[in-house]
N, C-alpha and C positions, 0 to 999 in steps of 0.2 A: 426173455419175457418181461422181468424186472425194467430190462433196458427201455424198452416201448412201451410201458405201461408210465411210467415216470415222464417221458417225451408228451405224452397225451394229454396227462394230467399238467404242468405243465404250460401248454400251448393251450387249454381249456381257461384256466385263471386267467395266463396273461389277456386274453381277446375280453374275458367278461368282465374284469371288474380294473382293469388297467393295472394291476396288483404282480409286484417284481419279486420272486422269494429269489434272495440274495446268498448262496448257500454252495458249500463245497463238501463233496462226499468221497472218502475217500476211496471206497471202490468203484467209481466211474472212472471213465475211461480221461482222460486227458482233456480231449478238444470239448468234452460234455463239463469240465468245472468251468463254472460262469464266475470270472474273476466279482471284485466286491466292487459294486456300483460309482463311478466315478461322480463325486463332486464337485463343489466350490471352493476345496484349499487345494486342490494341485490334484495329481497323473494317482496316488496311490492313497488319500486324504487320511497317513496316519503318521504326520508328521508330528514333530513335541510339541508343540505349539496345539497340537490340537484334540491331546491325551484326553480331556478333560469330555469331548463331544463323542472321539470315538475310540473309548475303549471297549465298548460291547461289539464293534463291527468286525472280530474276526470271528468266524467258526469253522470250527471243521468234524461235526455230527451231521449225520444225513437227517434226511426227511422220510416220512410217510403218507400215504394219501389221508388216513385218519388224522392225521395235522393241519393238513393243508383244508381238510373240510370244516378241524375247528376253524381256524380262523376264516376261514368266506363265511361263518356262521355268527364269528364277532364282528366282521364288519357288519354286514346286512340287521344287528342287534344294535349298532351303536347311533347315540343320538346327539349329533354336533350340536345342539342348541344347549346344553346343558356342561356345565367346566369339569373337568376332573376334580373328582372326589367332591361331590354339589354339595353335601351337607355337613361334610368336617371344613376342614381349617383350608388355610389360602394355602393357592396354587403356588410355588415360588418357581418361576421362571427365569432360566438363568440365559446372559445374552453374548455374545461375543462378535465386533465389527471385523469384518478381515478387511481392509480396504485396497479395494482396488487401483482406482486412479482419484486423481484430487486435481484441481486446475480450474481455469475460467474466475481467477481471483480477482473481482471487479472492484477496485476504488468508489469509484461515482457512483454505485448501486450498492455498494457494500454489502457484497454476496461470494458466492463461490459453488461448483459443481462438484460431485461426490458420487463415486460408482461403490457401492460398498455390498456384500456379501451378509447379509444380518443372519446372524445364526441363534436361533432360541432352542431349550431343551426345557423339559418340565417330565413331569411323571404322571402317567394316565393311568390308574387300575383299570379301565374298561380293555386295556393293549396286555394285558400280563396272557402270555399263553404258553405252553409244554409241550413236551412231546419231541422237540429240535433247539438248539439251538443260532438257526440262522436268523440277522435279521431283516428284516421287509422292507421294503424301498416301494412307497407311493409315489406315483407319479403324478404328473400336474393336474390331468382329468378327476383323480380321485378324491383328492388334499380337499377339496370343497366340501366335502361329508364328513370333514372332522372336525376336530372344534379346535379354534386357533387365537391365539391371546390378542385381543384388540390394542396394539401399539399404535402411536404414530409418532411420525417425526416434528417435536412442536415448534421448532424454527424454520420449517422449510415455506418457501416461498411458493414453488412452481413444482410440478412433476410431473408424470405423463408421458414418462421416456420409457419405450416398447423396448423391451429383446428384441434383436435380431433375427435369430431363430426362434421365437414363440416361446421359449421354454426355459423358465427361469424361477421355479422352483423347485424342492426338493423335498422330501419326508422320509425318514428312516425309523422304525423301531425293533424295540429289545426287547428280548424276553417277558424281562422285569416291568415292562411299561413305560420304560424311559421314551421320549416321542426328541427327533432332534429335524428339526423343521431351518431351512433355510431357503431365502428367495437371494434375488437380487434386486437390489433398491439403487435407481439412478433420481437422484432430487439437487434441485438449485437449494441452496438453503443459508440463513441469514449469519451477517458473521459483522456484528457491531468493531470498527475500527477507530483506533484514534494516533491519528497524525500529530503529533507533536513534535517528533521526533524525527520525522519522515525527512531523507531518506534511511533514517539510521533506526528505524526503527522496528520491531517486531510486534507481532499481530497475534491475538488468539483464536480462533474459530471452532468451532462445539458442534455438535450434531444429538440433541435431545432427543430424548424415546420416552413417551409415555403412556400407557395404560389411558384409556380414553371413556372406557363406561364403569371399571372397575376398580374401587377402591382397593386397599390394601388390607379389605376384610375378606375380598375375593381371589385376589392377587399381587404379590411382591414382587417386583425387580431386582435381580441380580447379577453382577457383573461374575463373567468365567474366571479361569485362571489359565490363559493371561485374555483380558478383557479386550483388547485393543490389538492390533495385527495389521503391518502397511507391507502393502506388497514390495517386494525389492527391485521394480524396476518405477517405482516414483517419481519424477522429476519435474519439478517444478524451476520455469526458467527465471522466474522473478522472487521467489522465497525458499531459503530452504529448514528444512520440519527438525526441530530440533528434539523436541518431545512430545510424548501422546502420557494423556492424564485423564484416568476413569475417576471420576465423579459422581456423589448423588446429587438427587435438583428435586428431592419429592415435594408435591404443591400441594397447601392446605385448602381445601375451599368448601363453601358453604354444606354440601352436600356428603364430605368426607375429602381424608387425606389420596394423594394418587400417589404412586409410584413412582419415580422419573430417576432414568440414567445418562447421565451426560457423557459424553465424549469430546476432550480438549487437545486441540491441534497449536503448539506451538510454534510459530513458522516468524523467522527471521528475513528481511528483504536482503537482497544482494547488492551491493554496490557501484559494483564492476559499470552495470548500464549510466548508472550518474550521475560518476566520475566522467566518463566517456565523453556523455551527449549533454552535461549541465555543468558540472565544474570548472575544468579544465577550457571549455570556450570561454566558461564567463571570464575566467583567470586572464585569459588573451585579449578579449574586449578589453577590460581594464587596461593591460598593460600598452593597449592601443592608443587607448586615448591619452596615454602621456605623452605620445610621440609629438602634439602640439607644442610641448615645452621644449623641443627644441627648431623649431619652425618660426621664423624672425616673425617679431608681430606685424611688421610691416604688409606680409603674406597671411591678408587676414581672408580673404575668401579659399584659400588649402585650411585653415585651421578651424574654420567654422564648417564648412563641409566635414571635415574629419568629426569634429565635436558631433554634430546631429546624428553623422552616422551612428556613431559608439553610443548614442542616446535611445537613438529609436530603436537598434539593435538588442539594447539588455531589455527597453519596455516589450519586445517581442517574446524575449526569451520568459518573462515575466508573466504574458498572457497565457503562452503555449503551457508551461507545466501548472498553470491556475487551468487549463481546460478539462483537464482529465481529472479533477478532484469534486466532490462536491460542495456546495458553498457552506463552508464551517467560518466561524467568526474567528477565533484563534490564532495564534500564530504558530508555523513550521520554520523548524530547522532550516528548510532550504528558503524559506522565506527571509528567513535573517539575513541567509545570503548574496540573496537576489537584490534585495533592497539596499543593502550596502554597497554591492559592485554599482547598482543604479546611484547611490549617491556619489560615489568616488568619481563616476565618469560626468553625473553633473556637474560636480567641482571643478574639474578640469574644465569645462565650457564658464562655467561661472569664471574662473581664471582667468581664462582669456580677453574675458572681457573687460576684468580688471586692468589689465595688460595692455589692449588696446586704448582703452579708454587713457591712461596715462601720458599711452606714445602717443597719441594724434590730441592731447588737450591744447597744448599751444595755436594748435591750429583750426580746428572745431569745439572747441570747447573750452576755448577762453572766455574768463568771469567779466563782466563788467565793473568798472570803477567804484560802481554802490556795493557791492557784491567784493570785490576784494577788501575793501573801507571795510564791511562787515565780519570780515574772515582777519581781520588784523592784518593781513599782505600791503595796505599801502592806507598811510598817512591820511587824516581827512585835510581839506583844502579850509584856508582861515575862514572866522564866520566876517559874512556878508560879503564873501565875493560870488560871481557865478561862473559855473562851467560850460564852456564852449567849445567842441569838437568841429574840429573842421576835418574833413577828411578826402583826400584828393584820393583819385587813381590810384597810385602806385604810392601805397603805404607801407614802408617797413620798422620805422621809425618814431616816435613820438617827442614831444617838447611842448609842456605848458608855459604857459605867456598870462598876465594877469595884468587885465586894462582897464583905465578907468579909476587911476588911484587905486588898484589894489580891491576892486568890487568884481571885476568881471577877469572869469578863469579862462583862456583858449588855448585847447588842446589843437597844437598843428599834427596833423601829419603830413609823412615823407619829409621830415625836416631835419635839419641836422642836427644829433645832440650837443645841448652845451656844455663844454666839458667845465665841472665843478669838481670839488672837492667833499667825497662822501667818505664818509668813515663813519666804523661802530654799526649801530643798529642800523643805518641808513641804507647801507652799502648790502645788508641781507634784502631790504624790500625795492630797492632799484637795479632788478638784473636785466642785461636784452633780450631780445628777444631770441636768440641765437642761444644764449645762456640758458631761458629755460627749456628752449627745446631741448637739448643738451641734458638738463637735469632730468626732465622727465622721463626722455627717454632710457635713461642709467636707472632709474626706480624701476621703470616695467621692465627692462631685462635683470633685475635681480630680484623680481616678481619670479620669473620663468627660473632663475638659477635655485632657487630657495626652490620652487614646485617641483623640480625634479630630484631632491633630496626628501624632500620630506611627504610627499603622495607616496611613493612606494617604501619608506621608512611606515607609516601608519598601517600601508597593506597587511605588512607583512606583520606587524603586532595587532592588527584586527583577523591574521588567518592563526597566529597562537592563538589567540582566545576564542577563537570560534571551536577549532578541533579539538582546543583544549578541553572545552566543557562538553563536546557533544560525541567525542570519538569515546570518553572511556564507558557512556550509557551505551554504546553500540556492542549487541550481544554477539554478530557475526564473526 
């Protein structure tokens, strides 16, 4: 009779007021004790971690119907528009994140997504009842009739993200009035980043809660013990979380001070991706475009096609990871590096054309007589003679002739030289022309002999001082 009278009662609460008594008696039967309402920290939610929300959830005193009618008589009494204890002292609600998942860490929006379990506790004298020790588990229908601490999240950008299954909060209470309220909150929310350092660098992101109508003459925020909780299958493929740091952030403003709890996500980037896909190719470009210094100048269309490639190459690699960032004025770590393999592989085309320009002067880019006179390379002609170039076909040769008593200069070519007698300074400014092709061309290959000693000599004391200054700030 006890047994079906208890079944009834029961199965009457649960349909009218959506109301779970949460409760084990020791003389029922086995398949009748209704284990303790599973929540949002896991399979049996009385983990250590979570001492602190539910140390009032076991019992093991029965019930009575004379219990069970006080409380459907304190619900249908109670008036959610009005706070716990409305005319003594503030509410102090206490908070604790358990976070689920974390990802969607955007650069260029400077944001990131957060699945998190918000758990608040507070003390409601209107909830204190007797008679049992079990506690009540409200369900989502009901949680609207009660009065729940106005938070929000003050960095979030966007949200609007449904349960799956409709059902994603929770309401527990104790005896004593303790109320322990949890939802699920999925929100995009804001996470100010600075790239200086990038890729070496680590990031903080925060997840603010604050009290939104209610100053701290109504209500105080406080963090649990332990405040912060990350799920253990976390993973993030581009940062990993080094530390979580509960913080206050309360805000003073015109109309009173508010409450505010911060939540700080230290998260370190990973390197592994670029080393990969930015490093190590830029490292090969460069070492590519030395490959010119051993390519005769003579072979100037191989050495200029190599050159453009290796140019246009790093200005790509230069665009593509400038895509994915937003336009900051500053400069990045891998910026220092980009720019400098871009300058090493400019040099090496600048080179070359030093190079050529050497090897082919005798032949394209031979000075005129005003023009060497001016450069000191060759003697001016006495005053008041004039110069006259005669120049036939097949010129290899030169020989001035001065006609006219010594007034008028003619330059023959293709003529044979007169052999004299030059010595001392002379003998440096009249060489053939055999001779300076000769020369020039010993300059531009010890152009290219020096460039391939000392372009990768600089590399490598501009990749000490790079790593040197930027690997020991790297916290990974």
């Amino acid at each position: 009779m006890r047994l079906a009278t208890g079944l009834l009662l029961f199965g009457a609460v649960f349909w009218s007021k959506g109301l779970s008594v949460v409760v084990e008696d020791v003389d029922d039967p086995p398949f009748l004790r209704q284990p303790r309402q599973v929540s949002d920290g896991g399979p049996d939610n009385t983990t250590d971690s979570n001492t602190g929300f539910e140390a009032a959830t076991a019992s093991n005193i029965g019930t009575t119907p004379a219990s069970m009618a006080l409380v459907l008589q304190m619900l249908d009494n109670y008036d959610q528009r009005l706070r716990p204890d409305f005319r003594g002292g503030a509410v102090t609600v206490t908070f604790q994140l358990y976070i689920l998942t974390m990802g969607s860490i955007s650069e260029s929006s400077m944001d990131y997504v957060v699945t998190v379990f918000l758990r608040q506790q507070w003390n409601d004298p209107r909830f204190v009842y007797t008679g049992f020790d079990g506690n009540l588990t409200l369900y989502d229908t009901v949680i609207d009739d009660v009065w729940l601490p106005d938070v929000f999240f003050v960095n979030e950008k966007a949200a609007g993200f449904a349960s799956s299954t409709g059902t994603s909060r929770m309401m527990r209470i104790h005896p004593n009035g303790d109320v322990l309220y949890s939802t699920k909150k999925t929100a995009l929310l804001a996470c100010p980043m600075n790239f200086a350092l990038y890729p070496m660098d680590s990031q903080e992101c925060s997840i603010k809660i604050e009290s939104f109508s209610h100053s701290t003459k109504d209500i105080v925020l406080e963090w649990a013990d332990p405040p912060i909780i990350l799920a253990d299958d976390i993973q993030l493929p581009e940062y990993k979380i080094l530390s979580t740091t509960p913080e206050r952030c309360d805000v003073v403003r015109r109309i009173g001070t508010f409450s505010c709890l911060e939540g700080r996500f230290k998260m370190v980037r990973r390197m592994g991706y670029y080393i990969i896909q930015t490093y190590i190719p830029s490292i090969l470009i460069v070492i590519l475009s030395w490959l010119t210094f051993w390519i005769s100048p003579e072979i100037a269309p191989a050495r200029v096609a190599l050159g453009i490639t290796t140019v246009l190459t790093s200005t790509t690699f230069t665009a593509i990871n400038r895509s994915t960032m937003p336009r900051f004025s500053y400069v990045r770590a891998i910026d220092i590096w980009l720019l400098a393999c871009s300058f090493f592989i400019f040099a090496a085309l600048v080179e070359f054309a030093a190079v050529h320009f050497l090897f082919k002067r005798h032949k394209k880019f031979g000075f005129s007589g005003r023009l060497r006179r001016l450069l000191g390379l060759e003697h001016p002609p006495p005053e008041g003679t004039e110069e006259v170039e005669l120049k036939p076909s097949a010129s290899t040769t030169s020989e001035r002739l001065l006609l006219g008593g010594g007034h008028t200069q003619i330059r023959l070519e293709n003529a044979e030289p007169k052999p004299a007698e030059v010595t001392g300074e002379e003998e440096k400014h009249h060489r053939t022309l055999e001779e300076l092709k000769a020369l020039y061309q010993k300059r531009a290959r010890r152009i290219d002999l020096a460039a391939r000693i000392v372009f990768p000599s600089v590399f490598c004391i501009f990749n000490l001082c790079y790593w040197g200054v930027f690997l020991p700030q790297y916290e990974g």
